[in-house]
N, C-alpha and C positions, 0 to 999 in steps of 0.2 A: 575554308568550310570546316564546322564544327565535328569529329570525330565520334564515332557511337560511343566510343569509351566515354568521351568527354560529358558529352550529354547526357548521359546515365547519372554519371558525378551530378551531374546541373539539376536534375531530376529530385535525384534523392535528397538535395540541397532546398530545392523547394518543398518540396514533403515538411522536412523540418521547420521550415518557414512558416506552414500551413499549419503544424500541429503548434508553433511557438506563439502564434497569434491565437491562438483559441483555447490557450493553458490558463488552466485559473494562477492568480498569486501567490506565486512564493512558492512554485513548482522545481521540482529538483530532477529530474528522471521521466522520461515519454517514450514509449513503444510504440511502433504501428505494427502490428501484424497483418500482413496481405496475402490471400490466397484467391488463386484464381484458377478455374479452368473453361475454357472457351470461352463465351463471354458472360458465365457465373462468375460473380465476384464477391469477395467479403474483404470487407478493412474494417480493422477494431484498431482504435487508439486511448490508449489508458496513460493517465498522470498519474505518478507515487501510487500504484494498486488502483485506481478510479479511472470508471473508463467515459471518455468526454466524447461527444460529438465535433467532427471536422467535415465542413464540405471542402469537396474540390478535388479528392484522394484517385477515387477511383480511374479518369483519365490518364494520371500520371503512372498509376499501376501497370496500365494496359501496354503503356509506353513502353517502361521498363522492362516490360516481358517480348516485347518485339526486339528488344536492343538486345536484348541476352541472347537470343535463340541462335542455338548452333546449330549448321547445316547435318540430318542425320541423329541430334539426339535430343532434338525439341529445347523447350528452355524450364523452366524452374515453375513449381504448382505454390511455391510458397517464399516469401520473404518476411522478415522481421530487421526495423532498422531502430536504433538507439539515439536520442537526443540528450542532450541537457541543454539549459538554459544559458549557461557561462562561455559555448564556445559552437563553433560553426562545423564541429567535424561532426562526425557518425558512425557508429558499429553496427553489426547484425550479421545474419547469415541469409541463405537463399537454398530450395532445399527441391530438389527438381525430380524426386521419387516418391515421399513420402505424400497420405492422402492431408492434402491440405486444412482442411476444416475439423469442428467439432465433432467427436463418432457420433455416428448418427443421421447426419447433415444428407440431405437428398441432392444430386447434380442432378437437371436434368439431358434426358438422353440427347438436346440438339445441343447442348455444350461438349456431352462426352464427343462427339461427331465433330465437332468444330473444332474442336483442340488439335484432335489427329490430322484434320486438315487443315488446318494453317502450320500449326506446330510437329510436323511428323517427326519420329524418332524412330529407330528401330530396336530398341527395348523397350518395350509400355508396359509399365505398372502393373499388379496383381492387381491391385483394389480397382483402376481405369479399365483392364480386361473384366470383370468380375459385374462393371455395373455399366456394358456395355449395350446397346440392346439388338445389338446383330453385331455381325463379323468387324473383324478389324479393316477400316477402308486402305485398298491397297489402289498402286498407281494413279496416286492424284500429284500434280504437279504439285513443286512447295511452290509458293511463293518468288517472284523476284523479288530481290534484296537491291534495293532502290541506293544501298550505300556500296555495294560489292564492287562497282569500276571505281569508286573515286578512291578509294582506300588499298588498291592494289601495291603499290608501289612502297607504302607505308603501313602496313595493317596496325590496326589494334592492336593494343592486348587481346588477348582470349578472353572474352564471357564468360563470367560466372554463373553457372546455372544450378550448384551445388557447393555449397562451403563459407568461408569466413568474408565479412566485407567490409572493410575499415577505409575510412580519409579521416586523415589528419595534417589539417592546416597548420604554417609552422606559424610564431606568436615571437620569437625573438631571432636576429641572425647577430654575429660580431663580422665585423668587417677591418681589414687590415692594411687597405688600400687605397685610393682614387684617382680617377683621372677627369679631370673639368676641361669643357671647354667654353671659353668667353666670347667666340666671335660673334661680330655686330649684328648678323643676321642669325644664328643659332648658338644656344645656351643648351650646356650638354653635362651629367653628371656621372659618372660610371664609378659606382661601389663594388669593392669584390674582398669575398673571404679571404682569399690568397695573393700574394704579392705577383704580379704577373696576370692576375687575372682569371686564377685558378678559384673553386669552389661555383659557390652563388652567387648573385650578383643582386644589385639593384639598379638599374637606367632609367634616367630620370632626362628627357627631352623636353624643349618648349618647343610649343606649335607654331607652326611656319604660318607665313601669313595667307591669312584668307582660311585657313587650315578648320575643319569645324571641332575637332579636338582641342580641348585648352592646352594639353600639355601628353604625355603618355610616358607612362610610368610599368617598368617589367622586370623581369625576376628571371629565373636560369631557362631556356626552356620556351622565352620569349611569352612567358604569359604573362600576359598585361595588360590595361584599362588605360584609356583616354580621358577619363572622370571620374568622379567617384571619392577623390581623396578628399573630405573634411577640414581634416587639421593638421598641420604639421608642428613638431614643437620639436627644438634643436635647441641642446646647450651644450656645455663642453667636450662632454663625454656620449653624448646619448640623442639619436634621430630616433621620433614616434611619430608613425604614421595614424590616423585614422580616416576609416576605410565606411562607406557603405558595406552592406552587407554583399549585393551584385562586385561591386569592384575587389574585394575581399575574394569572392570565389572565383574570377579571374586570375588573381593573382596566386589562387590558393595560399593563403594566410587568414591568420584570422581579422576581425575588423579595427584590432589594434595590433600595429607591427612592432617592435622596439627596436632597434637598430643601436648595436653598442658599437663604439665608434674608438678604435685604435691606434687614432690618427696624432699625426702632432699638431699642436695649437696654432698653425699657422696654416697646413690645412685644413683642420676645420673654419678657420676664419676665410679660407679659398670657398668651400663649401658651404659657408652661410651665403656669402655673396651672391655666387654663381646658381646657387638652387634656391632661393629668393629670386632670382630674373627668370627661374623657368615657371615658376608657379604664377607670377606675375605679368608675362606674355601673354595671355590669353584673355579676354572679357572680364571683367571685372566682379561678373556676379559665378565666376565658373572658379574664382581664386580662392583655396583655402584659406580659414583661418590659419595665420602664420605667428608664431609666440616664437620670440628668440635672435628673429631678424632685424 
């Protein structure tokens, strides 16, 4: 099951997605500014200073504020996240005190109410006390937290509900090692930073049979995709992946991997072979383009 952390990642990944399809040409720099309280919402999105229309913003907003909320001190009135064009990561902050909107901007009083009751906190804002229109509501249940038993064992990270927010997909790894496997029924490729096994890794399996996956492909950390990969191109020195943009943010990488390759020429000749039969296992309309094989 998918992690709140994870999902927020996924979230603000589609965000970008949303603003990246509706950028005019030749855009370089995309903002969302999102402020919300209860369920008063505003999102502005601007290209290089110009500010464009996106549908779609608002439900993912509402999302990302339920996944932040910490028990006891509410979650964030404002975020701002960072695009460009060239690559699948994001910056921004999230800002869980300050008044979110333009001065001036009217809430009305059933969002100030809503907020405090879904999102209770036990220090509320000057500006949320000030434009309240009666008492602070005390003893209301929060919420149950629908993710709170499954994630016991393994919690999140901590939510950010104030401060910095960065992903960054990596675009190249070096690799110093391999281990193939050739057997008749499974075709198996394991790439790793370090000799031993040590570092990152790349695992590269073909799909068993009957299996609906073509192949599955993962990274340290067991993030990984069962499709997705495009093309592969392997020459002497150097394995490129491309990636969808979905199988990319699985993997967390960007949609082109590079994979420098510190092997000696015998095997990577092991590894043209072997990872050729794992791309090649699976349906024939599910098989990358392959250059180099």
């Amino acid at each position: 099951m998918r992690s709140k952390h994870d999902e927020e990642r996924r979230l603000r990944l589609a965000l970008g997605d949303l603003v990246r399809a509706a950028a005019p040409p030749g855009w370089s720099d995309a903002t969302v500014r999102c402020g919300q309280v209860g369920g008063f919402t505003r999102v502005v999105v601007d290209c290089d200073g110009v500010e464009i229309g996106v549908r779609g913003l608002e439900e993912q907003v509402r999302r990302l504020r339920e996944l932040a909320h910490r028990e006891g001190e509410g979650t964030w009135f404002s975020c701002e996240l960072r695009f460009t064009p060239e690559s699948r990561s994001y910056r921004g902050h999230v800002d869980a005190e300050g008044f979110p909107f333009p001065s001036g901007t009217g809430i009305p009083d059933i969002a100030l109410l809503e907020e405090l009751m879904v999102f209770p906190r036990g220090t509320v804002p000057g500006w949320l006390l000030d434009a309240l229109p009666t008492a602070v509501p005390v003893g209301i249940r929060e919420p149950e937290d629908p993710w709170r038993h499954h994630f016991d064992d393994s919690p999140d990270p901590e939510p950010v509900i104030s401060g910095e927010l960065a992903y960054t997909p990596i675009e190249r790894m070096v690799v110093h090692a391999s281990e193939l496997g050739d057997g008749h029924e499974r075709h198996l490729v394991f790439l790793t930073e370090e000799a031993g096994g040590g570092g990152d890794h790349l695992l590269f399996i073909a799909a068993e049979e009957g299996s609906e996956q073509p192949y599955w492909v993962a990274r340290e950390g067991m993030r990984g995709t069962g499709s997705g990969i495009t093309a592969c191109v392997l020459g002497d020195r150097r394995l490129v992946l491309h990636l969808t943009p979905k199988a990319a943010d699985a993997m967390e990488t960007e949609t082109v991997l590079t994979v420098d390759l510190n092997l000696t020429p015998d095997e990577t000749e092991q590894l043209r072979t072997v990872l050729g039969k794992v791309f090649q296992k699976g349906s024939s309309n599910s098989t990358p383009s392959l250059t180099g094989f």
